[in-house]
Every structure is written in C-alpha cells, then in structure tokens.
N, C-alpha and C positions, 0 to 999 in steps of 0.2 A: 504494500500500500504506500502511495504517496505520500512523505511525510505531513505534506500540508493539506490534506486530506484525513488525515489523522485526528481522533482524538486525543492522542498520545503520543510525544515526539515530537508536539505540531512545531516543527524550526520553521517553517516559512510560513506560518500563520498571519494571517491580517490581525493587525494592533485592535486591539477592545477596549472596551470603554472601562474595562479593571480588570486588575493584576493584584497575586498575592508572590511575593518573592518568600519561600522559605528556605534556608540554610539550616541544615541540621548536623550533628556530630556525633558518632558511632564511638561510644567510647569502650564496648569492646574489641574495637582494634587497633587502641594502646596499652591492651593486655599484654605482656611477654609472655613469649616463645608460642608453642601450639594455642594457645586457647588464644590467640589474635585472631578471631575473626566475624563477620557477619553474625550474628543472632539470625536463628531462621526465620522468626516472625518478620524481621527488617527487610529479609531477604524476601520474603513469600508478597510482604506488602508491596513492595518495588515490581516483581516480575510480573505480581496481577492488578499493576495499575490501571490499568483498560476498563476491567470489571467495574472498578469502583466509578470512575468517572460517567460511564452509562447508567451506573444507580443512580446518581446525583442529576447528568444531563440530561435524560429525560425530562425529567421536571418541567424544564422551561429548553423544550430544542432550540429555540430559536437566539436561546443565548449563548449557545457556541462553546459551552464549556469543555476547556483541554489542561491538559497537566502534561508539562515537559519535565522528565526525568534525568538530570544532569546526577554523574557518578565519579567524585575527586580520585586521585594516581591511588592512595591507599586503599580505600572501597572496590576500586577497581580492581586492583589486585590480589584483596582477597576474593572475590566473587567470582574472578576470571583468571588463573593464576598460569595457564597456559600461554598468554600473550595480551599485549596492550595498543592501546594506538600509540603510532610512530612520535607523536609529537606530547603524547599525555606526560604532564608534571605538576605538582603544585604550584600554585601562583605564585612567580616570579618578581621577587621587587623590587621596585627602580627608586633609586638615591635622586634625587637629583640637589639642587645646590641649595632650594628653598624649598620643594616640597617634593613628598617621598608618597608609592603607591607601595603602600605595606600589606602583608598576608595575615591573613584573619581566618579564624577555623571555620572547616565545612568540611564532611564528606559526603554529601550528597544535598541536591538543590531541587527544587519542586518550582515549575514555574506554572502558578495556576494562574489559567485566562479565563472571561468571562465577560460578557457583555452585560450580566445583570450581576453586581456586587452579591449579593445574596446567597447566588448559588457557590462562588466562587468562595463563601465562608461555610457553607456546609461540608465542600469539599472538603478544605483545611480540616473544619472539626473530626470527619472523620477519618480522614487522613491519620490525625496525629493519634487518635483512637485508636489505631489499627498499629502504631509503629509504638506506640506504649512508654515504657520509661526504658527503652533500649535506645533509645537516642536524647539527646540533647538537642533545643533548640538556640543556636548561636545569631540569628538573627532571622524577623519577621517583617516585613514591611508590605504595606496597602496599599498600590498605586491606584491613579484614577486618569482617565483622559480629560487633557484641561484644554480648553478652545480646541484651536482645530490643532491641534497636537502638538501645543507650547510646552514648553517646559516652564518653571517658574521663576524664570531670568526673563521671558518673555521671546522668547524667540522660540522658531515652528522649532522642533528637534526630528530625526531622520529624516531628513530632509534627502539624503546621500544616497538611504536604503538601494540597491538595486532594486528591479523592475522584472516584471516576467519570467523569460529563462534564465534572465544573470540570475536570479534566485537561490534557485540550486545551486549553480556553479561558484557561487561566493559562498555556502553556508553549507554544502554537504559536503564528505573524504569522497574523491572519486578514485582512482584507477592507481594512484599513486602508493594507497596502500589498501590492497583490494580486499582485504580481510574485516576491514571496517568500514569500507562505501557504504554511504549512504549515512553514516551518523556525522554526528559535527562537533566542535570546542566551541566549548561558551565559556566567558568572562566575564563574575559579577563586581562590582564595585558600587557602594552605597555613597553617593556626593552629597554635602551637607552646606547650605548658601547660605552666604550672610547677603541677606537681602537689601536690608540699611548700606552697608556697604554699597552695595552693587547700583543701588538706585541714587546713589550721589554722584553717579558718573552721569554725563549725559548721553541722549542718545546715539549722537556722532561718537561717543570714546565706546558705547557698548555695542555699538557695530562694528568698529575694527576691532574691537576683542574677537567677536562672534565672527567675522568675516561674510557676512547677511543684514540686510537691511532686517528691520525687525519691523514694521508695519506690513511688508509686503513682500518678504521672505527672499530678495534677488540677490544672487550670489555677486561680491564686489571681489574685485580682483586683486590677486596675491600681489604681496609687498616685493617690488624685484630684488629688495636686501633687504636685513636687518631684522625687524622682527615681522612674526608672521601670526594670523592671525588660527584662533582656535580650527577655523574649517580648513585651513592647508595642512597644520599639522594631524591633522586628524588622517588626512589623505596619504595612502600609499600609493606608493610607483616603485617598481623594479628596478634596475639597470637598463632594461627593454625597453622603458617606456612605459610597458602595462601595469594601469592602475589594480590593483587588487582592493575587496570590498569586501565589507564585512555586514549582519542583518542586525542590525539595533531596532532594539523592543522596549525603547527605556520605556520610563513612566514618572511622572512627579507624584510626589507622596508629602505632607504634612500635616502637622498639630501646630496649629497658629498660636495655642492659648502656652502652648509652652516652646515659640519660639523655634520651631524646628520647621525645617522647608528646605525641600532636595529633589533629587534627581536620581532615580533608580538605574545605573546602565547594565543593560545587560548587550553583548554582542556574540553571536553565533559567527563560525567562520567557518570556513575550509583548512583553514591553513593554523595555528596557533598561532604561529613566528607573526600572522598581519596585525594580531591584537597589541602583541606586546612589541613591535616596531612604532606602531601607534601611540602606547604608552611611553615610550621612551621619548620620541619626539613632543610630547607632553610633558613630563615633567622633568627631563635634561635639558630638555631644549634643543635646536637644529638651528645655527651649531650652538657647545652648551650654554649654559646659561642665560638663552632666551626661553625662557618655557611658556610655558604656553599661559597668558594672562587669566584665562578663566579660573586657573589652580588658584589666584590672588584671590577668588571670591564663592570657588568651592571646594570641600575638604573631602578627599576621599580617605570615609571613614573603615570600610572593609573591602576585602578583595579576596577572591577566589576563583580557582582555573576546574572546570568540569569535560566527563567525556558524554557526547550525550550519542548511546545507542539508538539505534532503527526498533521501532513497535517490536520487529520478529525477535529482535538480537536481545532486546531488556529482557521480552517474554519468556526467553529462551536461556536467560541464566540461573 
C-alpha cells in the first residue's frame, strides 16, 4: 500500500488541521546485558498499530485519522537485530558558536494526525493504555493549523514541501538501500519563540530573516554574500547542482496563559545526511558563524533522529 494512502506510515500525508507529537522512552532497553530489550506489550502495540487507528477512525472517516510510527537506532535494534537502515543513528548534535541543536531522549515517536482534534486524543489515550508503564513519556505536544499554514512568527511554513511525484522521491529509501525502500528518516525538534522578541523587529528585518514576504508569502532573493536568510539555509544542493528536499509536517503549538509558543518540526527524508546538512547550515552557519537568524528568536528545545518503517515492515516485526 501507498504510504500516503495509509492509515499508518502516512509520510506523505496532507497536513490537518491537528497533530499530536508523542516521544516516548523504553527504559527496558537501558537494562544491561540480555534482558535489554523491547517488552512484548510495546512491541505487540507498535506492530498492531493499524488495528487501533481503525477503532478510533471510524468514528469520524472523514477526519483522516493516521498514526506514523517513527522507531530510534536503539529500539530498532532491539526489535530488528539482523540489520538496520544505512543511514539510522541517534540524533546528531551540532555546536554551533551561539546556538546548539542538542539530543533529547526518545525511542520511539507517534505522529498522530487528524482533522478533528478529538479523535486524534482518543487515539493518544488509548495508545498510551495499551503501551502501559513500559514506556516513559519524554515529550507530548498538541499542534493545531493556524491561518492558512502560518506558523507563529507569522509567516506561511512548508512552503518548500515538494509536490506530486517529488513526494516520494524526497521522503521515501528507494533502490539505494533496497532492504528498507519505501520507509523514510524523520527528525523531530521542538522550537520555543520569544515572540516579544520577534515582534520588535519590523517587518522588513522579519522578512530577511525569513527570506519570504510574510503578507503574501513570495520568495525574495538570496543574499549574493554574507548573511543568508532562514529559507536559503534551509535549502540543499549537491555539488551537481541538485537540490534535495525534504517533507515538513511542522505544526505551531501553544499555552498563551503560560507564555509558551512554538513550532513543532518535524521533516521526513530520503536521505538522513539532507536533514542534518540543513541543521548544520543553521546553526554553524555557511560559512561559520552566520547562522541562521531565526535560532536568535527560537530555541530548539528537543531533538530526535527516527527510522520510520512501511505499514508491511512495522507489521511485520
């Protein structure tokens, strides 16, 4: 089955109108020696996510509810100990001179979609019902779609997304490592805005941040030197020429009453290496020391690298 045909797996899914990001932690597999590993209940919940998600989407079909299954280097290893994708590692972190993209725990990530909030917390609750007190929750957040898919800086965000067939071909492993075609790397990072901040700049200085008008979302052209703005560094190019593209599903999330407002990214790739070339020219800068100005006014507070299997291949471990 097509992953974005999927109720599970959905990597190239269309963005909904809410999102629940769960990060969870297996802490029996920082048991030493043999008894490192999966709990069957964990394992039984994961392979038969499918099942659950049609108890719950029935309810309301027409609100689309999916649950992508993202699986960290350790989980994966216990679960699949005969081989792994080419590129699977824990989330890799970049130093840069002023601000640093740090590793925060997870082994496994739940990305529940939904067009009707509601269903998309039944899922959760019994999600976490079924995974029990075998897992640790390390982080939970509620996104929502704000305007026509702002974030809370104000500006449209995936803007970049491929289209159509690039689709696939930015977000699924194809032929290069054929034992895993068809699943994809995703990279989560929770960004935290100081909005007071952000909103003393004016709109000229928050567009060359952004490198997009922010009323009318038109892309303004790269700086020929010096510094560059968030949407160049953001962009990959080869040595060839060819750009590489990755599928951002962010979503903004906050609690006004306690001061907190952000930006959920999440990005599926083909490749691992385009996520974290992207984060490097973010927060080392290109060349170093320019980094990329939006780190001045969001804080990425977590980060985690997942391998996300094909419906058949989850089902099947």
């Amino acid at each position: 089955m097509n992953p974005g045909e999927s109720a599970t797996q959905n990597i190239v899914g269309p963005l909904t109108g809410s999102a629940i990001f769960l990060v969870v932690s297996v802490p029996a597999l920082r048991r030493e020696g043999a008894e490192a590993e999966i709990p069957s209940g964990v394992k039984d919940t994961i392979t038969g996510i499918e099942d659950l998600v049609k108890t719950v989407g029935f309810r309301i079909p027409r609100a689309h509810l999916s649950c992508t299954v993202g699986i960290g280097a350790d989980a994966w290893h216990a679960l699949h100990p005969d081989g792994a994708p080419a590129q699977l590692h824990p989330f890799r972190e970049i130093i840069g001179d002023k601000h640093a993209a740090r590793r925060t725990p997870g082994d496994l990530l739940f990305h529940i979609r939904a067009d009707e909030r509601d269903l998309a917390y039944e899922f959760e609750r019994l999600l976490l019902a079924a995974l029990g007190d075998e897992v640790v929750v390390e982080d939970e957040v509620s996104g929502f779609r704000y305007f026509d898919s702002r974030d809370l800086l104000g500006f449209v965000d995936g803007t970049a997304n491929p289209l159509g067939a690039d689709l696939p071909e930015s977000a699924l492993i194809g032929d290069e490592d054929p034992e895993f075609a068809g699943g994809s790397y995703v990279v989560v990072q929770k960004y935290l805005h100081d909005l007071a901040a952000w909103g003393k700049l004016s709109v000229e200085d928050q567009e060359a941040v952004i490198g997009r008008t922010k009323s009318d979302n038109v892309e303004l052209p790269d700086a020929e030197s010096g510094q560059q703005s968030h949407k160049t560094l953001a962009t990959i190019t080869d040595d060839q020429g060819v750009e590489h593209d990755i599928v951002r599903d962010n979503m903004p999330f906050a609690t006004p009453g306690a001061g907190i407002h952000g930006t959920y990214f999440i990005g599926y790739s083909r490749s691992l290496e385009v996520i974290e070339r992207m984060l490097e020219r973010m927060f080392i800068g290109e060349p170093r020391g320019l980094h990329d100005r939006i780190l001045d006014f969001s804080t990425a507070a977590t980060g985690s690298t997942y391998f996300v299997p094909t419906p058949g291949a989850l089902a099947a471990l």
